[in-house]
Backbone as a printed PyTorch tensor [residue, N CA C, xyz], in Angstrom:
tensor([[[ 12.2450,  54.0080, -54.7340],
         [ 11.0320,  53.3890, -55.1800],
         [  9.8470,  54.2990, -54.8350]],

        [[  9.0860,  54.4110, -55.9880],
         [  7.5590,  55.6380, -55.9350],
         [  6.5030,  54.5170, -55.2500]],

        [[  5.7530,  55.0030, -54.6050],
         [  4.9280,  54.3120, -54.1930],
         [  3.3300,  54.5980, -55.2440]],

        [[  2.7260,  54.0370, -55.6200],
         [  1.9030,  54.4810, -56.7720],
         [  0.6590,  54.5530, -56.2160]],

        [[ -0.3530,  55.5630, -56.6460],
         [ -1.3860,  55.8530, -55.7690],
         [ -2.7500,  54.8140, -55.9670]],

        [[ -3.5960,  54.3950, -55.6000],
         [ -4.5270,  53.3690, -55.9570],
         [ -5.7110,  54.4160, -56.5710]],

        [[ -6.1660,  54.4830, -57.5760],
         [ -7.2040,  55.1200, -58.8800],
         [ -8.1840,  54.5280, -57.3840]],

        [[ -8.9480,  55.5120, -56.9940],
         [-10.2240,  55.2640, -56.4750],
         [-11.5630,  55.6590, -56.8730]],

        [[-11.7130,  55.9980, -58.2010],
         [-12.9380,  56.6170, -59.0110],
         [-13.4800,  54.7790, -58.4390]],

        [[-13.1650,  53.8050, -58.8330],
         [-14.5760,  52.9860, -59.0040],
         [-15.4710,  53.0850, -57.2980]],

        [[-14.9300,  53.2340, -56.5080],
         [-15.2670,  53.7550, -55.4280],
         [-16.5930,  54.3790, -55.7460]],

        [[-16.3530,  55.9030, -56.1140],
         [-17.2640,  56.9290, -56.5260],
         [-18.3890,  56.1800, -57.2060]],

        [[-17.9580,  55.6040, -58.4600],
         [-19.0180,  55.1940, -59.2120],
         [-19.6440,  53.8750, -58.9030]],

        [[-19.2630,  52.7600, -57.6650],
         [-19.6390,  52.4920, -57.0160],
         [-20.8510,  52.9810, -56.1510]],

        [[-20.4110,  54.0050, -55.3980],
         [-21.4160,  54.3350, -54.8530],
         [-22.5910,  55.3020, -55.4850]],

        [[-22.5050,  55.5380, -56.1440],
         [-23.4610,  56.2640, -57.4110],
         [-24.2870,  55.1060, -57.3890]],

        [[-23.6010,  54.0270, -58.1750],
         [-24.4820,  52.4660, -58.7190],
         [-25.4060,  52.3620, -57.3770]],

        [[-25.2280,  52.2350, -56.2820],
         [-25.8800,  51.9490, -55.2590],
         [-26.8030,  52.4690, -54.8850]],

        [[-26.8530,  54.1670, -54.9670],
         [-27.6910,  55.1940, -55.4360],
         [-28.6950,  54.7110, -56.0960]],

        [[-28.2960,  54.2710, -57.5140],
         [-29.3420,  54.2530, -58.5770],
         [-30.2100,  53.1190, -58.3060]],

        [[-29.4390,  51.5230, -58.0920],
         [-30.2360,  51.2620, -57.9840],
         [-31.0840,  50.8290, -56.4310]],

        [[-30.7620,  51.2940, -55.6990],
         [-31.2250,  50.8780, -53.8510],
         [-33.0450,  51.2790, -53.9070]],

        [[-33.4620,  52.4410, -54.5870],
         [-34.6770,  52.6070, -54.6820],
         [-35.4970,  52.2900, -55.1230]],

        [[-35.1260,  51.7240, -56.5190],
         [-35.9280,  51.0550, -57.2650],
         [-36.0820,  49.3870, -56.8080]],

        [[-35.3540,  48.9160, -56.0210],
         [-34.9920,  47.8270, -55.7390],
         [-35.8250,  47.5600, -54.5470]],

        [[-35.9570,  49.0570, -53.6600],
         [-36.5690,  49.1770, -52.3080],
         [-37.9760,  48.9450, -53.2110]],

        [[-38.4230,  49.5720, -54.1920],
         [-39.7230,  49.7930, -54.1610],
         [-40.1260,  48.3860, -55.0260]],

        [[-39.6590,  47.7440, -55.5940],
         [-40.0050,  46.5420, -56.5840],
         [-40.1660,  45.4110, -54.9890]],

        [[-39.6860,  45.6550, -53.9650],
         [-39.5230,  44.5540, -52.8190],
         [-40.6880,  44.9350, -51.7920]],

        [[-41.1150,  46.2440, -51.5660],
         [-42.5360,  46.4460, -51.2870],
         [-43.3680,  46.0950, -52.1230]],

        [[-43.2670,  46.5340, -53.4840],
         [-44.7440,  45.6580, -54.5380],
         [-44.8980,  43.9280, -54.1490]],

        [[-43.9480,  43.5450, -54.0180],
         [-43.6020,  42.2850, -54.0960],
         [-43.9740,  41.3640, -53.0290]],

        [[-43.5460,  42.3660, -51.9570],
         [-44.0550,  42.0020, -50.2450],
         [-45.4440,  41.8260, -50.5670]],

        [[-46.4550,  42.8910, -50.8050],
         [-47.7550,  43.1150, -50.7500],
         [-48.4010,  42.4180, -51.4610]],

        [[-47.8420,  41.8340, -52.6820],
         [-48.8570,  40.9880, -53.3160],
         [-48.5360,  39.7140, -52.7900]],

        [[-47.6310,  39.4760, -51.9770],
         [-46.4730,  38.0470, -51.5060],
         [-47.8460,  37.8260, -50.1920]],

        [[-47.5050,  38.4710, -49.1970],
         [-48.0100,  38.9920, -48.0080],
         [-48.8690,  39.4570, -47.8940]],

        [[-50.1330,  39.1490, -46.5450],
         [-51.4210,  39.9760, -46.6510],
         [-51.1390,  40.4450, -45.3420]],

        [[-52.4170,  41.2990, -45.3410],
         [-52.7300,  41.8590, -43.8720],
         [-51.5970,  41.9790, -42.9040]],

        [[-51.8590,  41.9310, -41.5110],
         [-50.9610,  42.2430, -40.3940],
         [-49.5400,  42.0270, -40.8460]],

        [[-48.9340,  40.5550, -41.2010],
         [-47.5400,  39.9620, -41.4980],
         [-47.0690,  41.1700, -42.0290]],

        [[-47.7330,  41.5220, -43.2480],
         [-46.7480,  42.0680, -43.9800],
         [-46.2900,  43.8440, -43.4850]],

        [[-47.7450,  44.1410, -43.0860],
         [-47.2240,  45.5920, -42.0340],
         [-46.3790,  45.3220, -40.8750]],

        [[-46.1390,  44.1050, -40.5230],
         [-45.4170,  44.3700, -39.4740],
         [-43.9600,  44.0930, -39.6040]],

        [[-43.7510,  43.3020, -40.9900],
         [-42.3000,  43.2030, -41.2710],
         [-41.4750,  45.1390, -42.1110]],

        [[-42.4640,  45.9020, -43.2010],
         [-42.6140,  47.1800, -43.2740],
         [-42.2050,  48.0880, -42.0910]],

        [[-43.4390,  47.8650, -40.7410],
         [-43.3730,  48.5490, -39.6080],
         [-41.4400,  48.3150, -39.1240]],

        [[-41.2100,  47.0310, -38.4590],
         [-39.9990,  46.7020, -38.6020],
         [-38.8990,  47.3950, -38.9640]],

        [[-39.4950,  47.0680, -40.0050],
         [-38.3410,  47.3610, -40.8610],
         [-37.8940,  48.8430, -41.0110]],

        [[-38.4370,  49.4590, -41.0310],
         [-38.5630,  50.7950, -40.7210],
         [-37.8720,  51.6980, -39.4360]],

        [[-38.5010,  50.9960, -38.6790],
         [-38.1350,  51.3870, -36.9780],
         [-37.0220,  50.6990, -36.9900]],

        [[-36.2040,  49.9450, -37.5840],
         [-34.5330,  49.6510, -37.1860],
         [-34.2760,  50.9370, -37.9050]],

        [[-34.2960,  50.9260, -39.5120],
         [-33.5610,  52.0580, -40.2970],
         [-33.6500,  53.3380, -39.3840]],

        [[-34.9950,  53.4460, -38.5520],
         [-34.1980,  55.0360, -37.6980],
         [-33.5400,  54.6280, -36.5010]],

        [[-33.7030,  53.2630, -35.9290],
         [-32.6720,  53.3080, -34.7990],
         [-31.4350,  53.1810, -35.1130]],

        [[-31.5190,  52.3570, -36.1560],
         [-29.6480,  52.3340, -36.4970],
         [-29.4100,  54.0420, -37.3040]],

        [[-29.8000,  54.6700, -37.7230],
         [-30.3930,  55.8930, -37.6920],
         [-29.8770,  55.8470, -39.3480]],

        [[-30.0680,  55.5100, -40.1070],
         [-30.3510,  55.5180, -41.4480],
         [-30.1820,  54.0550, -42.0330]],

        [[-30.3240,  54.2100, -43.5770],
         [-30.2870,  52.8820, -44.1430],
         [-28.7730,  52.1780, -44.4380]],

        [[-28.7080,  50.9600, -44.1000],
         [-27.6270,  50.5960, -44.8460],
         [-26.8370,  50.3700, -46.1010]],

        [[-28.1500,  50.7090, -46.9890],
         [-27.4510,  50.9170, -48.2570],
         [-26.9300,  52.2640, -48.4710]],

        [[-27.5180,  53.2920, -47.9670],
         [-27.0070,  54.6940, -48.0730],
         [-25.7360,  54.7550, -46.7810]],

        [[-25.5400,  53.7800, -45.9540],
         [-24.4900,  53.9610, -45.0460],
         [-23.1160,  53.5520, -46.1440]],

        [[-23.4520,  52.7920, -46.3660],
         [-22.4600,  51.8180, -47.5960],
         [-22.1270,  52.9990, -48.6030]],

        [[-23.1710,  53.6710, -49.5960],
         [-22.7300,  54.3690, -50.1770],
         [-21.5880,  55.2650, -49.8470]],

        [[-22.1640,  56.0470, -48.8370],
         [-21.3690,  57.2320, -48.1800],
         [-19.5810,  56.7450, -47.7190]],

        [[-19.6460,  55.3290, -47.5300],
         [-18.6140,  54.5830, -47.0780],
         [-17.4570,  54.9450, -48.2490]],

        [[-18.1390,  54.3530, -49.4230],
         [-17.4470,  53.6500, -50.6030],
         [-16.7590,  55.2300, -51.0100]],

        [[-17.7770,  56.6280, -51.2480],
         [-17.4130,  57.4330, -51.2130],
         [-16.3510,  58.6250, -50.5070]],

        [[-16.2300,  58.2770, -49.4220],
         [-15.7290,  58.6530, -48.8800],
         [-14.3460,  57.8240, -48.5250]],

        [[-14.4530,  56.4380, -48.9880],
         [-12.9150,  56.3370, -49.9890],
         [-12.1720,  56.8340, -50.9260]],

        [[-12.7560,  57.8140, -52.0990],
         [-12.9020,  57.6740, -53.1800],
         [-12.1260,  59.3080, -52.6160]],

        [[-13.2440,  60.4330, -51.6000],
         [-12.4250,  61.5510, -51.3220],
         [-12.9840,  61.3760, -50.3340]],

        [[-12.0990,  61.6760, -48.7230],
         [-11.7890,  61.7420, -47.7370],
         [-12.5550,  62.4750, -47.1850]],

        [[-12.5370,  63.9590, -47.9270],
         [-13.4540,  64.8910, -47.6180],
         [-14.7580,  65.1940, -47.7530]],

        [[-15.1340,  63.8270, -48.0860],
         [-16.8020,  63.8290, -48.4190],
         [-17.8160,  63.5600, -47.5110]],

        [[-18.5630,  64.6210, -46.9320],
         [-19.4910,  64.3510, -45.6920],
         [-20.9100,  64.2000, -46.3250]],

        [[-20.7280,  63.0760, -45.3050],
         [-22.2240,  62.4410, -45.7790],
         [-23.3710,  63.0110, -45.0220]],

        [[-24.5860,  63.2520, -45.9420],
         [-25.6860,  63.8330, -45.0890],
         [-26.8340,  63.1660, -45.8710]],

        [[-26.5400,  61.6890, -45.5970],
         [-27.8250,  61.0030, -46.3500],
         [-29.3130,  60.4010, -44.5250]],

        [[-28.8500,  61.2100, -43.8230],
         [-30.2100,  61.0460, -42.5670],
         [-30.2710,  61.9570, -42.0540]],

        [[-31.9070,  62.2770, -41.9060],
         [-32.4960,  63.5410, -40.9840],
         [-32.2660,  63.1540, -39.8300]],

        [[-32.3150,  62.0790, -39.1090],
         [-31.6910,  61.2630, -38.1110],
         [-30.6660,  61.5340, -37.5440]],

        [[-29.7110,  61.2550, -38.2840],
         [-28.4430,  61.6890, -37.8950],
         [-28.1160,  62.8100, -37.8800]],

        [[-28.4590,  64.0780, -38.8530],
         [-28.2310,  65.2720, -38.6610],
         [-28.7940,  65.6440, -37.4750]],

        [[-30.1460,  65.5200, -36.5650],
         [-30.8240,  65.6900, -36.2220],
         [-30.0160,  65.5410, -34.5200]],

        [[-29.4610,  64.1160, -34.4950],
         [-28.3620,  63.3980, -33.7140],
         [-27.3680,  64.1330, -33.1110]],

        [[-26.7410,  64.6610, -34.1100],
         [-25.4020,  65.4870, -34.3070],
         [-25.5420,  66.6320, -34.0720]],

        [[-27.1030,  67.1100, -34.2390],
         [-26.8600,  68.9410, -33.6350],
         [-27.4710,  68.9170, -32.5260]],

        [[-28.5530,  67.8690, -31.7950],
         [-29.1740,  68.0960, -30.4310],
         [-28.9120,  66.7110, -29.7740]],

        [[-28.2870,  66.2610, -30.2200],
         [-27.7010,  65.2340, -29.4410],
         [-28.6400,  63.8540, -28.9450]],

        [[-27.9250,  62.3790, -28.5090],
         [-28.9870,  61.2590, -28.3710],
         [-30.1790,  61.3210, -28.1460]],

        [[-30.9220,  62.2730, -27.0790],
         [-31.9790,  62.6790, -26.4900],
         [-33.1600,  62.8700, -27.7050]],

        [[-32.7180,  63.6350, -28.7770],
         [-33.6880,  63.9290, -30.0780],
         [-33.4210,  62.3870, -30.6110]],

        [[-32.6870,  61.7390, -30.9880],
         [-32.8430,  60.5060, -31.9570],
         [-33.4770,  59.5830, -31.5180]],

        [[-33.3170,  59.1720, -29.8050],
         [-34.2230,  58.1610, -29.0480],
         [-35.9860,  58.9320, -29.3210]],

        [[-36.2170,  59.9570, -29.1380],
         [-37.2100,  60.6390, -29.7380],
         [-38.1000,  60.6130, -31.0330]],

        [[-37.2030,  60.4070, -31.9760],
         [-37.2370,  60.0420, -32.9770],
         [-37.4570,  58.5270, -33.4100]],

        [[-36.8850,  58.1920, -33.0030],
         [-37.1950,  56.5270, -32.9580],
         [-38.1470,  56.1960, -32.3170]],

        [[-38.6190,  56.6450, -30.8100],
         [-39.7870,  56.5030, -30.3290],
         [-41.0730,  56.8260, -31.2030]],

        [[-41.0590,  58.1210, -31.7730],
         [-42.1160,  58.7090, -32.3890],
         [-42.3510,  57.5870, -33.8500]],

        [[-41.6910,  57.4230, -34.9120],
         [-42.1730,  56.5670, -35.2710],
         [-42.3820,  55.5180, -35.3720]],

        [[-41.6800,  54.6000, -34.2120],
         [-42.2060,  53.3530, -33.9720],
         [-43.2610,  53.6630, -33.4160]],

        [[-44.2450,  54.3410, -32.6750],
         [-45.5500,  54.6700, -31.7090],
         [-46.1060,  54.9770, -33.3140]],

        [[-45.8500,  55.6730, -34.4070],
         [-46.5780,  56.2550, -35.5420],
         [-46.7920,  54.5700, -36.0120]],

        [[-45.6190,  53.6950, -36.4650],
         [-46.3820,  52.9670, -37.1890],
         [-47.7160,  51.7190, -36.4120]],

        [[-46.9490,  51.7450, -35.2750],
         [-47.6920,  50.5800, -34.5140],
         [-48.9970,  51.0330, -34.9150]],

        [[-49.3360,  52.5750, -34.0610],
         [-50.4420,  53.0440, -34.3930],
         [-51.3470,  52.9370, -35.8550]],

        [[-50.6750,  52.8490, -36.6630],
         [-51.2630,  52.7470, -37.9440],
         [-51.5910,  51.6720, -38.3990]],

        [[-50.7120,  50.5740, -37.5450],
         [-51.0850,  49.1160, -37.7370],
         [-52.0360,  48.6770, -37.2270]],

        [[-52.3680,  49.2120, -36.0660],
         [-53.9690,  48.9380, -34.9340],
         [-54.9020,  49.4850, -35.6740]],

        [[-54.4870,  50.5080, -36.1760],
         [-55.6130,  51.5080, -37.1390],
         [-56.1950,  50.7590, -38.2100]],

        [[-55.4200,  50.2600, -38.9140],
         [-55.3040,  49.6810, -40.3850],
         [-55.8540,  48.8020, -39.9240]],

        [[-55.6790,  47.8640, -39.0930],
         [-56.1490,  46.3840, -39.6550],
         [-56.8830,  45.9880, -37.6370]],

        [[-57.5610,  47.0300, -37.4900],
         [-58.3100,  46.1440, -35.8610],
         [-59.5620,  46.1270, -36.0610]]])
């Protein structure tokens, strides 16, 4: 008995789809926030929101992508965060750094913006 291999293209084109649409989707949900949301609230869910994506050190839709892909071929290295590259060649010390710096950038911009 052959064991038959499982077609993993939708994988690939899976994660393509996710690609295409994660940005446009990101940016229709900021328009949306801002006219939804005023002042402080809404910078601080933005600010937020932000400062997880570099502590968890990229986004989860581009984590997902890279996932689905890298079903699809094994050998596919993902380099969708400056974060993580950043991580990986100088080690935790730069990413806590990194995360510090722009959470201190946005706060700052939030005191700025709206005190």
């Amino acid at each position: 008995m052959t064991k038959s291999r499982i077609d993993t293209k939708v994988y690939w084109v899976l994660g393509h789809l996710i690609d295409l649409v994660h940005m446009p989707f990101v940016i229709a949900l900021v328009l949306w926030g801002s006219a939804r949301f005023t002042g402080e609230l809404y910078v601080s869910i933005v600010v937020t929101t932000v400062a997880l994506q570099i502590g968890l050190m990229g986004c989860p839709c581009l984590a997902l992508t890279a996932k689905l892909k890298q079903l699809h071929d094994p050998n596919y290295v993902s380099r969708w965060s400056l974060t993580v590259f950043l991580y990986r060649k100088y080690g935790p010390r730069v990413g806590i750094a990194v995360f510090v710096f722009f959470t201190t950038l946005g706060l700052a911009l939030n005191r700025f913006l709206f005190s």
